[in-house]
C-alpha positions as CSV (number, residue, x, y, z in Angstrom):
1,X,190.1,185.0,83.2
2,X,188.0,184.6,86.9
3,X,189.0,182.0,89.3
4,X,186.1,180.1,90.4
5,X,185.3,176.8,91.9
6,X,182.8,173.6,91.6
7,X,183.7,172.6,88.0
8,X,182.6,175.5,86.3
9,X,184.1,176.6,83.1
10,X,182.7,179.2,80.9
11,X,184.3,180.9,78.5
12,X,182.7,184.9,77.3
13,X,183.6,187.1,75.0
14,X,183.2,191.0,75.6
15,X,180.4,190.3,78.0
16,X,179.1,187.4,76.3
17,X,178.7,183.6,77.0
18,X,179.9,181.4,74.4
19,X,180.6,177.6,76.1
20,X,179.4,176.7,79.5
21,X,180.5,173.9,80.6
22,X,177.8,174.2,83.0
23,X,175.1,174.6,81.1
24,X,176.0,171.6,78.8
25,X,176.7,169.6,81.0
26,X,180.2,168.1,79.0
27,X,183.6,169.4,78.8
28,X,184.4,171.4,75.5
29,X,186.1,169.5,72.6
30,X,189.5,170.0,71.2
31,X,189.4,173.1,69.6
32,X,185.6,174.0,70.4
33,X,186.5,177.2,72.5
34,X,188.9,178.4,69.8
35,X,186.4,178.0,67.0
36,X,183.5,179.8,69.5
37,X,186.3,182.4,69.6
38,X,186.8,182.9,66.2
39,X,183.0,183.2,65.3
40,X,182.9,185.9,68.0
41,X,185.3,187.8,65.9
């Protein structure tokens, strides 16, 4: 985990992006970022 600031939230997995809040533009749903996770796996 990074500490940042201004709302951003993005979440990578060994170097890559998988949910940016950012980008989207919306907040992730309830188990989104798991299930991005998993997939990663």
């Amino acid at each position: 985990m990074r500490p940042s600031s201004g709302g951003v939230f993005e979440v990578t997995v060994d170097g890559k992006l998988v949910f940016s809040k950012k980008a989207l533009n919306r907040h992730a749903a309830p188990g989104e970022v798991l299930e991005l996770i998993r997939q990663c796996a």
